[in-house]
C-alpha positions in Angstrom: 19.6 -3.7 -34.7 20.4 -2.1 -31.2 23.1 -0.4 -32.6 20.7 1.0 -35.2 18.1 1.8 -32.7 21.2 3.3 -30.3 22.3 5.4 -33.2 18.4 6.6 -33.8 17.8 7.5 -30.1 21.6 9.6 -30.5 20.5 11.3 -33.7 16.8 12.1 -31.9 18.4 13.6 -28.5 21.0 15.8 -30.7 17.5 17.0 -32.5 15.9 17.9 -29.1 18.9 19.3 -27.8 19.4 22.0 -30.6 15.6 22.7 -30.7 15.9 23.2 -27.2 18.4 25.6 -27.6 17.4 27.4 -30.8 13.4 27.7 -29.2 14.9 28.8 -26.0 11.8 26.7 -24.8 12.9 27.1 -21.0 13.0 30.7 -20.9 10.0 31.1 -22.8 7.7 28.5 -20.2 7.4 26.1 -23.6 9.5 23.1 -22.2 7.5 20.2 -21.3 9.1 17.1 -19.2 6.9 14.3 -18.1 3.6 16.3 -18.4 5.4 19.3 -16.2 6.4 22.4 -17.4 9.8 23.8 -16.6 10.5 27.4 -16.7 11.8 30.2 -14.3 8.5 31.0 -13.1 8.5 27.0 -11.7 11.8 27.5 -9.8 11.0 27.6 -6.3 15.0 27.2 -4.6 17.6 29.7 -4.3 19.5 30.0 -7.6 23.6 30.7 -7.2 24.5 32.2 -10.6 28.9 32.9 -11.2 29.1 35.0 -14.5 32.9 36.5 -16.2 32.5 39.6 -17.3 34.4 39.0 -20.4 33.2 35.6 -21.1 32.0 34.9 -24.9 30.6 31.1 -23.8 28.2 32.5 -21.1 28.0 36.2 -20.7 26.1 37.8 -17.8 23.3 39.0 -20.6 22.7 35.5 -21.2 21.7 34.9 -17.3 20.8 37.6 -15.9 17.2 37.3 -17.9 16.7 34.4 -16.3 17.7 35.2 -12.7 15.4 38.6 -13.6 12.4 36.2 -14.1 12.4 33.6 -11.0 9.4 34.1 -9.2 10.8 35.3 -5.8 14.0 37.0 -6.9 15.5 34.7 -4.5 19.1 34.6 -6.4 22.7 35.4 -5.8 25.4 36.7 -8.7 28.6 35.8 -8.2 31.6 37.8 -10.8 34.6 35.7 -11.6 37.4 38.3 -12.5 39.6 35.9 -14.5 43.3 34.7 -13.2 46.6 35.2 -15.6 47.8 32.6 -16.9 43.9 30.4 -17.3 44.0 29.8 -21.4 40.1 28.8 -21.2 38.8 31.5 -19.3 35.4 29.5 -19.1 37.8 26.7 -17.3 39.2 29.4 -14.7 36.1 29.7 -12.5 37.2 25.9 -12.0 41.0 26.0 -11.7 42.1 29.3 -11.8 44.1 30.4 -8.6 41.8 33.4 -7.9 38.5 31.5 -8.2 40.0 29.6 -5.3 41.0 31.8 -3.0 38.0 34.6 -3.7 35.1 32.7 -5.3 34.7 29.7 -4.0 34.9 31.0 -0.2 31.9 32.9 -1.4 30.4 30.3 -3.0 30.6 27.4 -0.1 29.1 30.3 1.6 26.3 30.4 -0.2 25.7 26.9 -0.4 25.9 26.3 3.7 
């Protein structure tokens, strides 16, 4: 039975998830959690957004809407260039060789 109900709660969560997603219910101030609603007009801290240029997984059309609708424009965008060499350019921000010696100065910046 708890693997049952396990497999239930999996299935459910996977259902939220893609309604999430496909209802873009952040963006559009529709997401309710615990009674609160959570959208960009709610965000109240600095935001650090890093974008590629030439990514496909996250382009910068898919955040900048979202930086463009916090409350106090209080938000910093980052542009990772891309390294040679970095198959999964979506990984590079992470390992590449020029995210560590040019972004991530910026970016511990930022966060002190």
């Amino acid at each position: 039975k708890a693997v049952l109900r396990q497999d239930a709660a999996v299935k459910k969560l996977f259902a939220d998830v893609v309604a999430l997603y496909r209802e873009d219910r952040f963006m559009r101030g529709t997401l309710r959690i615990t009674g609160q609603t959570a959208a960009p007009s709610n965000v109240t801290m600095p935001v650090l957004a890093v974008v590629d240029p030439d990514s496909d997984v996250v382009p910068p059309s898919s955040v900048i809407p979202f930086l463009d609708a916090l409350p106090d424009r209080n938000w910093t965008l980052l542009h990772y260039e891309g390294d040679t060499g970095i198959a999964l350019r979506h990984v590079g921000v992470l390992a590449g060789r020029n995210a560590h010696h040019l972004l991530w100065p910026e970016i511990l910046a930022w966060i002190r």
